[in-house]
DSSP file (Angstrom, degrees, kcal/mol; ACC not computed):
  #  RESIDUE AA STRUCTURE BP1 BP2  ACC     N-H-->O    O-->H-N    N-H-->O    O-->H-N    TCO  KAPPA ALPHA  PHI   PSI    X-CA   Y-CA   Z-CA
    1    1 A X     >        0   0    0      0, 0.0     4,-1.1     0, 0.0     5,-0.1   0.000 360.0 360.0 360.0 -42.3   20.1   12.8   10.7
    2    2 A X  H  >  +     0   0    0      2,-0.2     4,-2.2     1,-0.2     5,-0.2   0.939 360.0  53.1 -70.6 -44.8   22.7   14.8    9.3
    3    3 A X  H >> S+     0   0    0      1,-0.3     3,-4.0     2,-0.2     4,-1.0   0.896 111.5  43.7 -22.2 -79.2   21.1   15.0    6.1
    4    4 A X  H 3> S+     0   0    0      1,-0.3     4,-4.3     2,-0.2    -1,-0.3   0.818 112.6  55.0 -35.1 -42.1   17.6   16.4    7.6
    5    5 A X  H 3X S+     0   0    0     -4,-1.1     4,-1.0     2,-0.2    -1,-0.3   0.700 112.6  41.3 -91.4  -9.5   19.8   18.7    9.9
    6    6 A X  H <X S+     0   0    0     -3,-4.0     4,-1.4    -4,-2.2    -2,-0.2   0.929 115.5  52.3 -86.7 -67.3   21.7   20.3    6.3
    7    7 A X  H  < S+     0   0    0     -4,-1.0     5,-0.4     2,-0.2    -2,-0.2   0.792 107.9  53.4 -50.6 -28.6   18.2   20.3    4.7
    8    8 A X  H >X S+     0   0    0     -4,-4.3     3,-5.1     1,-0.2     4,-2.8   0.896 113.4  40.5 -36.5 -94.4   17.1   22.3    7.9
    9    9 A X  H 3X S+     0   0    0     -4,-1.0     4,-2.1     1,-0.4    -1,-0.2   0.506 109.4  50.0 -16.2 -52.7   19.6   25.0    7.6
   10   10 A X  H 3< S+     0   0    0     -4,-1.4    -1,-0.4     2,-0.2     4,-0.3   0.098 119.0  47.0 -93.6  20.3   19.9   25.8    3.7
   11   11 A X  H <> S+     0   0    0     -3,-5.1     4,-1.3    -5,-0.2    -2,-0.2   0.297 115.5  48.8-114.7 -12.8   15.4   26.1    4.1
   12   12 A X  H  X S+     0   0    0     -4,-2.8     4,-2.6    -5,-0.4     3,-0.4   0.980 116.1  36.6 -66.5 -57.4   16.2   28.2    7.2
   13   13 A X  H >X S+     0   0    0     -4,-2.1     4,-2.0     1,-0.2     3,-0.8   0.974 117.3  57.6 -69.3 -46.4   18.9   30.6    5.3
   14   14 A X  H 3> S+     0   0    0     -4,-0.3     4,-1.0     1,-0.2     5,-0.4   0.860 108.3  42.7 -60.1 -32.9   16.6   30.4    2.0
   15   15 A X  H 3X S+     0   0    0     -4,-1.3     4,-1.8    -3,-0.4    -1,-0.2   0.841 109.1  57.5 -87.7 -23.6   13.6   31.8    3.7
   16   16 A X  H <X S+     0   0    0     -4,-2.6     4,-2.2    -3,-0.8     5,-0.4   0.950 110.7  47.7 -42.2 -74.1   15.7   34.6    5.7
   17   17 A X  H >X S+     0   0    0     -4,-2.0     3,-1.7     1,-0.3     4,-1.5   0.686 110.3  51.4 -25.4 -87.9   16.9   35.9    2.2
   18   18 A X  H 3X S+     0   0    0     -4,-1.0     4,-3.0     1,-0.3    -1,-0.3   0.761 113.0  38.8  -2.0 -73.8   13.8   35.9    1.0
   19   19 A X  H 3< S+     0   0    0     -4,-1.8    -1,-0.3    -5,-0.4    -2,-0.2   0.920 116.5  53.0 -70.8 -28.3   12.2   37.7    3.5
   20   20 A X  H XX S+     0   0    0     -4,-2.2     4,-2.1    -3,-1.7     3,-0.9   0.889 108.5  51.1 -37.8 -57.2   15.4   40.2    3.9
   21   21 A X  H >X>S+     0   0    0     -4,-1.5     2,-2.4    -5,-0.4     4,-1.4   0.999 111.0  50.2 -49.6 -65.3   15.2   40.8    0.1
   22   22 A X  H 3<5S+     0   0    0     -4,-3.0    -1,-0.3     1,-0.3    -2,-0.2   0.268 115.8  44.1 -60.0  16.3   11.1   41.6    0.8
   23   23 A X  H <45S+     0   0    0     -2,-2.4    -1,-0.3    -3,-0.9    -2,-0.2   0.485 114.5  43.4-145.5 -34.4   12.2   43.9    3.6
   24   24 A X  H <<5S-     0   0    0     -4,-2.1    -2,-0.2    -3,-0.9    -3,-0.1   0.756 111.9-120.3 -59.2 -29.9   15.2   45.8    1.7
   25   25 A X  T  <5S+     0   0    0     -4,-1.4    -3,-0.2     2,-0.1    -4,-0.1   0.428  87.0 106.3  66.8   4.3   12.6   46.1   -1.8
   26   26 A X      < +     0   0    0     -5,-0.8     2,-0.3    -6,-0.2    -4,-0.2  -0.170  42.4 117.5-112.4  58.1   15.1   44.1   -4.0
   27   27 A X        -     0   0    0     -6,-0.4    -1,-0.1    -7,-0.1    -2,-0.1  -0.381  42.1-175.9 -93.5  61.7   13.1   41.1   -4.0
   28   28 A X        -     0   0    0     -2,-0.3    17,-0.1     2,-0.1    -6,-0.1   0.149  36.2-125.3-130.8 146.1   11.7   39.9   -7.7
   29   29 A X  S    S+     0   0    0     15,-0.1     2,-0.3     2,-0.0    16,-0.2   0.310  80.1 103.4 -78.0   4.3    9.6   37.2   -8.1
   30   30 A X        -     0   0    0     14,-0.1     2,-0.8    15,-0.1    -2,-0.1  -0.835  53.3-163.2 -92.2 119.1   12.1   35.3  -10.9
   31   31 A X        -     0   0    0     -2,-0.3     5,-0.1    11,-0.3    14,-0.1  -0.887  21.1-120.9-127.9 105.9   13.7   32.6   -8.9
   32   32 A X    >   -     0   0    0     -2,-0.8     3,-1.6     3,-0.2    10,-0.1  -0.297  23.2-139.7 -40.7 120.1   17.4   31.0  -11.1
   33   33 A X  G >  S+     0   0    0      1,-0.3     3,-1.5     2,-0.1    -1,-0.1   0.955 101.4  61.4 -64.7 -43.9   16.4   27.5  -11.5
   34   34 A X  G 3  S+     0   0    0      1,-0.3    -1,-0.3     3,-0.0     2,-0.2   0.822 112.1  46.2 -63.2 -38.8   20.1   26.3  -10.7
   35   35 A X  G <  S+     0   0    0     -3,-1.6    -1,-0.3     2,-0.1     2,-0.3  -0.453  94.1  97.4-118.3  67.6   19.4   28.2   -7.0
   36   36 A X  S <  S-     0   0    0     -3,-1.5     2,-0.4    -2,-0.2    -5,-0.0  -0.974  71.4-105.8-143.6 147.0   16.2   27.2   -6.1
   37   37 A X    >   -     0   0    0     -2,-0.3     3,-2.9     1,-0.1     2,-2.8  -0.684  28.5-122.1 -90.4 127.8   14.5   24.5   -3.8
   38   38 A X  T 3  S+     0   0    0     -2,-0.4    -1,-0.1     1,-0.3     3,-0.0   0.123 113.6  48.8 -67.7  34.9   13.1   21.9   -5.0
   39   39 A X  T 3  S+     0   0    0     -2,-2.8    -1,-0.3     0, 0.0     2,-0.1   0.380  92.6 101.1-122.3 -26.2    9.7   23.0   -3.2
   40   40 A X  S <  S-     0   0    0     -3,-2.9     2,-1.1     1,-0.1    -4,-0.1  -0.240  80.5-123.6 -43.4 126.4   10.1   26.3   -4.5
   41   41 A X    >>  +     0   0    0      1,-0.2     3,-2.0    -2,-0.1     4,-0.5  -0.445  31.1 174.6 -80.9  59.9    8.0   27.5   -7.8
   42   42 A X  T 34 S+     0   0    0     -2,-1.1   -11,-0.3     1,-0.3    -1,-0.2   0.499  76.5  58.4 -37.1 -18.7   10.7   28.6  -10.4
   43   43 A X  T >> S+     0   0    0      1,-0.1     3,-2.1     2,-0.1     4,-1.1   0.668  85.5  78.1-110.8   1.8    8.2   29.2  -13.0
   44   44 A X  T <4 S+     0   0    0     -3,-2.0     3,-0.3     1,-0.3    -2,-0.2   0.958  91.4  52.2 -32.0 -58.4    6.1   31.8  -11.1
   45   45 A X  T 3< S+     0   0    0     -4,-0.5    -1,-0.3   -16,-0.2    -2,-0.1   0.002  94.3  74.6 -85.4  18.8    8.4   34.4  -11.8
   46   46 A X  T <4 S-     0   0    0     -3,-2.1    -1,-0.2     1,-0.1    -2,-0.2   0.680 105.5-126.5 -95.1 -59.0    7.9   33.2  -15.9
   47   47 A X     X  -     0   0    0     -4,-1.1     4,-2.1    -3,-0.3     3,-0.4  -0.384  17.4 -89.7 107.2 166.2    4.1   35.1  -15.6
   48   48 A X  H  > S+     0   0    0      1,-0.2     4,-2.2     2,-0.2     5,-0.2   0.923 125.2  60.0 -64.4 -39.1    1.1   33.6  -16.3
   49   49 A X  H  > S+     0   0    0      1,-0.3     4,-0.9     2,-0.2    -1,-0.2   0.600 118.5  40.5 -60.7 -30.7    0.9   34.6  -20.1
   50   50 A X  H  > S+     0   0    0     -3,-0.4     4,-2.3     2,-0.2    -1,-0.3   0.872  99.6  58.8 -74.3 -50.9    4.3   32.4  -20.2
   51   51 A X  H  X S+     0   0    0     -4,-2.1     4,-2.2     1,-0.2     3,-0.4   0.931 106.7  53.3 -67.6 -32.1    4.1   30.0  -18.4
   52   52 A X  H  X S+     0   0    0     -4,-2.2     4,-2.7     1,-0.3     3,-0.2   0.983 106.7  54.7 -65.7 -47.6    1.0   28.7  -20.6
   53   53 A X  H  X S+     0   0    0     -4,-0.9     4,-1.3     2,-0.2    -1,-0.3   0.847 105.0  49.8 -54.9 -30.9    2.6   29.0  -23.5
   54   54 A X  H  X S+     0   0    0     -4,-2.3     4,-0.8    -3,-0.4    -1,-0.2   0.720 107.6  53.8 -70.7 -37.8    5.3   27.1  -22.6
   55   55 A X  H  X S+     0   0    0     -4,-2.2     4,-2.3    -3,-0.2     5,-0.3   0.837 108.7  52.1 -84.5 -29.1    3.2   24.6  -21.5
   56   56 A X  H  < S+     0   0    0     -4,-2.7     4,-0.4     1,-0.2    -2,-0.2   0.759 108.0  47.6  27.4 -94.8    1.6   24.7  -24.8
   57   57 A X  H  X S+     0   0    0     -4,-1.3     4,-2.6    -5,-0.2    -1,-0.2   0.821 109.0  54.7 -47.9 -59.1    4.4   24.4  -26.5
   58   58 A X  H  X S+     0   0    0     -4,-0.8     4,-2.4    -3,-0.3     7,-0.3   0.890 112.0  42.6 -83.8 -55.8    5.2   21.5  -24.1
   59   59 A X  H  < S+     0   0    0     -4,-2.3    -1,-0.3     2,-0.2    -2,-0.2   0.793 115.0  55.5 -77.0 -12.4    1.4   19.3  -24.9
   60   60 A X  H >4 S+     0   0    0     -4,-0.4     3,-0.5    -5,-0.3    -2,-0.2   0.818 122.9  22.0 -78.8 -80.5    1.9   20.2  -29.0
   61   61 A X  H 3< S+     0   0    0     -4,-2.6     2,-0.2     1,-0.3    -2,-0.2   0.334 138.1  24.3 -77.2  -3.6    5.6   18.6  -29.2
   62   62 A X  T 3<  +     0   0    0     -4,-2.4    -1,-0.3    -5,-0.2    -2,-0.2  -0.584  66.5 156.2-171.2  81.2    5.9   16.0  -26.2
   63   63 A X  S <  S+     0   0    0     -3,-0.5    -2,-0.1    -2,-0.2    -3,-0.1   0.758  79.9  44.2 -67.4 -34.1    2.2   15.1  -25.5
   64   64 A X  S    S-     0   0    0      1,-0.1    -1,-0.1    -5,-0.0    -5,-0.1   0.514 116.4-116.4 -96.5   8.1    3.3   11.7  -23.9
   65   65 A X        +     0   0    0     -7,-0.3     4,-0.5     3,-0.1    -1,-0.1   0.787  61.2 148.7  76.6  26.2    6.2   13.4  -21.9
   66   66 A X  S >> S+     0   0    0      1,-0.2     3,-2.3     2,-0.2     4,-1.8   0.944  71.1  52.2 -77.7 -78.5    9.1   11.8  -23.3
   67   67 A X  H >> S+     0   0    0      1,-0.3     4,-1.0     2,-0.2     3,-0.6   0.813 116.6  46.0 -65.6 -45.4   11.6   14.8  -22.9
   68   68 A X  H 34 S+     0   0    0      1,-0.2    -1,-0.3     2,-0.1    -2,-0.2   0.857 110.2  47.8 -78.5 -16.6   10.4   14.8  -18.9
   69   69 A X  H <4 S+     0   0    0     -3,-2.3    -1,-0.2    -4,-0.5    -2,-0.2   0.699 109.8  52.1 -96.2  -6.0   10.6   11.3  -18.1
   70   70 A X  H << S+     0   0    0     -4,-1.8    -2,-0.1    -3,-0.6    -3,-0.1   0.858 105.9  72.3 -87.7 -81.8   14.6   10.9  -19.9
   71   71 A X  S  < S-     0   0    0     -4,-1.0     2,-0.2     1,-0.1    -1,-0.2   0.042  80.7-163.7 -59.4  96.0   15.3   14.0  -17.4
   72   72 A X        -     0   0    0     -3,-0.1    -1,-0.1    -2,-0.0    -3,-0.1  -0.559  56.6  -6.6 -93.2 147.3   15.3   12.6  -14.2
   73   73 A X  S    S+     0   0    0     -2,-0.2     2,-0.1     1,-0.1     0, 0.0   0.172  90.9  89.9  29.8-166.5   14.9   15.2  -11.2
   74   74 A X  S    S-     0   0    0      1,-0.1     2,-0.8     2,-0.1    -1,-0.1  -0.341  87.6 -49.9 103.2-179.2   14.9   19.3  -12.0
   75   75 A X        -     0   0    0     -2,-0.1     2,-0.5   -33,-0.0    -1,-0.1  -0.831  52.8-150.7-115.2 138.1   12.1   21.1  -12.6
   76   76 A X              0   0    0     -2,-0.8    -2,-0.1     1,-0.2    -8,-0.0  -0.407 360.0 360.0 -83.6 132.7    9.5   20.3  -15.1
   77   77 A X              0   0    0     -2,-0.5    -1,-0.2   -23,-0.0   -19,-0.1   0.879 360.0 360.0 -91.2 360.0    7.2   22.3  -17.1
């Protein structure tokens, strides 16, 4: 109950910012992984042209996913 009622709050104040930044003009679409919600898209703000490469990168050198599955939570590319 408490939990739920913390998670309220910090999705309440994130989506204020947000939309406060979008209503001042300093809002950028690059979101610091380390302050971001785990429902949130943190590689958006990479572009597309990146974020494929990355993933790329990602299917060349860890096709079976080794490197995501020792990392337990975060985000994955």
């Amino acid at each position: 109950e408490v939990l739920e009622a913390m998670k309220s709050a910090g999705n309440r104040l994130l989506h204020r910012s947000i939309e406060l930044s979008k209503q001042m003009g300093l809002h950028h679409r690059y979101m610091y992984q380390n302050y971001a919600d785990c429902e949130q898209d943190v590689f958006a703000g990479y572009g597309k042209e990146n974020w494929d490469r990355l993933r790329g990168i990602q299917k060349k050198y860890d096709p079976e996913g080794v490197f995501s599955k020792l990392q337990p939570g975060y985000f994955k590319v």
